[in-house]
C-alpha positions as CSV (number, residue, x, y, z in Angstrom):
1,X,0.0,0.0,0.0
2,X,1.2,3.7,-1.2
3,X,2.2,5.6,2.0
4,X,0.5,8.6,0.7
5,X,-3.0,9.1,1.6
6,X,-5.7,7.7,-1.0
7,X,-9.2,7.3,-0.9
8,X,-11.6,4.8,-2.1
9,X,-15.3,4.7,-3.2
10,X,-17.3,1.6,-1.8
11,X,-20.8,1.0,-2.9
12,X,-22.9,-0.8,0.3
13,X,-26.7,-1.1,0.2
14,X,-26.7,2.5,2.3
15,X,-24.9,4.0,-1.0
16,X,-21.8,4.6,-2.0
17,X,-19.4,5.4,1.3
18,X,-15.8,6.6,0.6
19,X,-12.7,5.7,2.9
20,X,-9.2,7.7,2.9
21,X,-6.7,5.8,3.7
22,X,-3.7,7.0,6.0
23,X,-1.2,3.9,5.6
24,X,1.6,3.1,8.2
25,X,4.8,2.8,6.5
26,X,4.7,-1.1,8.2
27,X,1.3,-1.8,9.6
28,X,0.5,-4.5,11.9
29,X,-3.5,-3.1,12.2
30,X,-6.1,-1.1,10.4
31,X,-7.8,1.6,12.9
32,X,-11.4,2.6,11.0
33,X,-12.9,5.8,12.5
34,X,-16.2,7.2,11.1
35,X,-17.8,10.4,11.7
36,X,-20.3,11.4,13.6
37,X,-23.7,12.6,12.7
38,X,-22.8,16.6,12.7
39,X,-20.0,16.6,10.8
40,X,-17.5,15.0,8.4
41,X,-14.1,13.5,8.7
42,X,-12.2,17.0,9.3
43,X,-13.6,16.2,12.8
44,X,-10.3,17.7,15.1
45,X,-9.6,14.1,16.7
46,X,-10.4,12.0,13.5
47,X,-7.3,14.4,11.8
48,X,-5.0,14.4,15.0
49,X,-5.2,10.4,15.1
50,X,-4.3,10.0,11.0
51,X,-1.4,12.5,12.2
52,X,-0.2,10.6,14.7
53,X,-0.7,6.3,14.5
54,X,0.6,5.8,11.2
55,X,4.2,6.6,13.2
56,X,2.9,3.8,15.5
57,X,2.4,1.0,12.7
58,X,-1.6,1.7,12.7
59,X,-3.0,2.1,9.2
60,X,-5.7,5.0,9.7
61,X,-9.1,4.8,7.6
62,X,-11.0,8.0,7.4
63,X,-14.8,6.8,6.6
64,X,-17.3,8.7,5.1
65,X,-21.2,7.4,5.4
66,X,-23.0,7.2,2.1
67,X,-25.7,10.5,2.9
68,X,-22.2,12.5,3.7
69,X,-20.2,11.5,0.3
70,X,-24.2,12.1,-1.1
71,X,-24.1,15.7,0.4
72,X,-27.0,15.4,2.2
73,X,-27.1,17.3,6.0
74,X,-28.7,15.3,7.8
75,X,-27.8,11.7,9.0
76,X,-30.5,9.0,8.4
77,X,-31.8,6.5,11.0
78,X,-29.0,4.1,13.5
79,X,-29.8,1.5,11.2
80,X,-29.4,2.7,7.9
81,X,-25.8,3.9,9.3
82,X,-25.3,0.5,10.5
83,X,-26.1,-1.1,7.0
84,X,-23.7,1.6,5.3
85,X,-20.8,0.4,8.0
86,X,-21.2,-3.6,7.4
87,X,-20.5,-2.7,3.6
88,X,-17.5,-1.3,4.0
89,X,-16.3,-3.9,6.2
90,X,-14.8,-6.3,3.5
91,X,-12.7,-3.4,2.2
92,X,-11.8,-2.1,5.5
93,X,-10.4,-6.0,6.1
94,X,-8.8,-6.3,2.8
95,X,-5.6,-5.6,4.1
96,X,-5.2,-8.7,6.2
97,X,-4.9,-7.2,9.5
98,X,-6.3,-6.9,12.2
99,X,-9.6,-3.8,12.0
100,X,-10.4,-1.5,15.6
101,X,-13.7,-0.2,14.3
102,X,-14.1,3.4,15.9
103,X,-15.9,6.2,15.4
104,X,-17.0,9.4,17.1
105,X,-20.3,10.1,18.6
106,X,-22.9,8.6,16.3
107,X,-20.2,6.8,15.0
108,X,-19.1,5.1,18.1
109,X,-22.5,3.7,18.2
110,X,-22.4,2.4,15.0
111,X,-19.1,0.6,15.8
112,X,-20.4,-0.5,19.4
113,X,-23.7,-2.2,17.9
114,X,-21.9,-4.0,14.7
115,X,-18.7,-5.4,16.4
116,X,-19.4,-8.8,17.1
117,X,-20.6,-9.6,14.4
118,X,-18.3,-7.9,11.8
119,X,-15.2,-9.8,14.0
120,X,-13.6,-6.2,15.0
121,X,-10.3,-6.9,17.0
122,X,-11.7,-4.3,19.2
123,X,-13.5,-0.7,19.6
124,X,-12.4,2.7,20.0
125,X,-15.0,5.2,20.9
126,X,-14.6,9.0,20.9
127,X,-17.3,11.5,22.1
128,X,-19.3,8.2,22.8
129,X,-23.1,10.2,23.3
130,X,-24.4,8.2,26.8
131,X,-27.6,10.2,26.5
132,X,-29.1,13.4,24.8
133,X,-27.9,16.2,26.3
134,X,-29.7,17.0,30.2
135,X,-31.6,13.8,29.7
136,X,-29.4,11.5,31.4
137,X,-32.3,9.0,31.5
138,X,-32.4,8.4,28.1
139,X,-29.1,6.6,28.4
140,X,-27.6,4.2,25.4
141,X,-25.2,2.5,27.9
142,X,-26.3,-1.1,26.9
143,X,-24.6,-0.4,23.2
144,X,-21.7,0.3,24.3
145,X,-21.5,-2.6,27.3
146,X,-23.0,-4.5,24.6
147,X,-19.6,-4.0,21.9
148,X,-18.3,-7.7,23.0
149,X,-14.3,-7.0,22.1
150,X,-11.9,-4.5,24.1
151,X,-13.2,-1.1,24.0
152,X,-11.9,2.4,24.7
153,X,-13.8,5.4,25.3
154,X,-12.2,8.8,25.0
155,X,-14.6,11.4,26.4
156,X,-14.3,14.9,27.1
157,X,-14.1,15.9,30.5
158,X,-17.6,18.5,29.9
159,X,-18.9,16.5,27.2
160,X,-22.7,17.1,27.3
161,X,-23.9,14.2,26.0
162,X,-22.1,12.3,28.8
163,X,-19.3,13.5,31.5
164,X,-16.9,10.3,32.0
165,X,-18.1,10.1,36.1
166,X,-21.4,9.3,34.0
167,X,-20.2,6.4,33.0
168,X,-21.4,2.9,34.5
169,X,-18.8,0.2,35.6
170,X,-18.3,-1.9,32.6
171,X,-15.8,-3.9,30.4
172,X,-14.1,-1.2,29.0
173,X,-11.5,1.3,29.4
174,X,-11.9,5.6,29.6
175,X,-9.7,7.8,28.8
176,X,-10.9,11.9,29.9
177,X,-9.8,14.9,28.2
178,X,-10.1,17.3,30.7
179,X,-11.8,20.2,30.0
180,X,-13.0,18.9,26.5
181,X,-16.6,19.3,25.2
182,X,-18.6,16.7,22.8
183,X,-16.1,17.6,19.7
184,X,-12.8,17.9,22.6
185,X,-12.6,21.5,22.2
186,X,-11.6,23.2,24.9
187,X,-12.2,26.6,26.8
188,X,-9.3,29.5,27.0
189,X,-9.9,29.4,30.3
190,X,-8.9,26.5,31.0
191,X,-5.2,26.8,30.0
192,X,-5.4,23.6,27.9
193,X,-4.9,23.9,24.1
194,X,-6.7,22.2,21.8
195,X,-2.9,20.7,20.5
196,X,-2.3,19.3,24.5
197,X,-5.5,17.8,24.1
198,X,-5.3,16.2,21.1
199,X,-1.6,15.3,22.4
200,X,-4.0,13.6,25.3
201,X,-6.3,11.7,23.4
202,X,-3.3,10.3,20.8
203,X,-1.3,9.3,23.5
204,X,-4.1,7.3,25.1
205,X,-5.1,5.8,22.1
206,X,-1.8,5.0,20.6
207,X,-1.3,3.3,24.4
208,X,-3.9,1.3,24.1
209,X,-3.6,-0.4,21.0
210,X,0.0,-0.9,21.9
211,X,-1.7,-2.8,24.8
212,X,-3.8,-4.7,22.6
213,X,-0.7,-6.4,20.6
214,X,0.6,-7.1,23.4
215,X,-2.7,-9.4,25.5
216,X,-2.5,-10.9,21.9
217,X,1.2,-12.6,22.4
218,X,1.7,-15.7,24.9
219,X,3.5,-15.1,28.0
């Protein structure tokens, strides 16, 4: 695979979704991270992770849902966004290596409910939304205890849509970005900047896949 970033049209019964690769220079995994259903995949922690894993052998795949490559605005129903994401799957595992299907917000949904059954090596969840924001009760907890594989959560430390002590006890791991709001921005006030922060959620992620390679050898 070209070390320069290409993309690639797939056609899934959702419509034709588009990836962008971001290779490693000598992968040992494939990291898939969709979108979420606001915005696209200039999303600040979709770019800082393509920045940053291909230095740590992690083949980045920037995935676009069908209605975004179609230009529409608004996302369709979980399901149709699931259907879009199984599609992609075969080209996503092309490579022969192992795929951590990811995704913020919506996205991390997406990835949580189709796991399982796609055989993901694990899931990484950014801005995972726990509820609507101030309706705590409406919570979507059981997706995300539901993923089956190892499973990180990166959530902003004043993320509306769910603050990390929100969280229930579960078989996963959570990584906060202090300060950070559902996209990981951050306030002036604060002191952070939004490059510490991203430096934040790289670090953990990069960590924990490294952590993953290694439950996966004997001994």
């Amino acid at each position: 695979m070209s070390r320069q970033p290409r993309t690639q049209n797939v056609t899934t019964d959702a419509g034709e979704a588009r990836i962008t690769w971001v290779p490693a220079p000598a992968p040992h995994l494939v990291l898939a991270v969709g979108h979420g259903a606001g915005g696209g995949i200039e999303a600040r922690d979709l770019k800082a992770l393509a920045a940053a894993l291909p230095g740590h052998g992690v083949t980045v795949a920037l995935v676009e849902q069908p209605w975004r490559v179609a230009g529409r605005k608004v996302a369709p129903a979980p399901k149709t966004l699931d259907t879009g994401w199984r599609g992609l799957w075969p080209a996503l595992a092309a490579p022969g290596l192992p795929v951590v299907s990811g995704g913020r917000s919506a996205g991390a949904r997406v990835a949580c409910r189709t796991a399982s059954e796609l055989g993901a090596a694990a899931v990484l969840a950014l801005g995972f939304p726990l509820h609507p924001p101030g309706r705590p009760e409406k919570s979507r907890a059981d997706e995300l205890l539901g993923a089956g594989v190892p499973t990180l959560v990166v959530q902003g430390g004043n993320d509306p849509f769910g603050r990390p002590d929100e969280f229930p006890p579960g078989p996963y791991e959570l990584a906060e970005v202090p300060h950070g709001d559902h996209g990981f921005a951050v306030p002036k006030r604060s002191g952070a900047t939004e490059e510490q922060s991203m430096r934040v959620l790289t670090d953990a992620v990069a960590g924990w896949i490294a952590s993953l390679g290694r439950a996966d050898r004997p001994g």
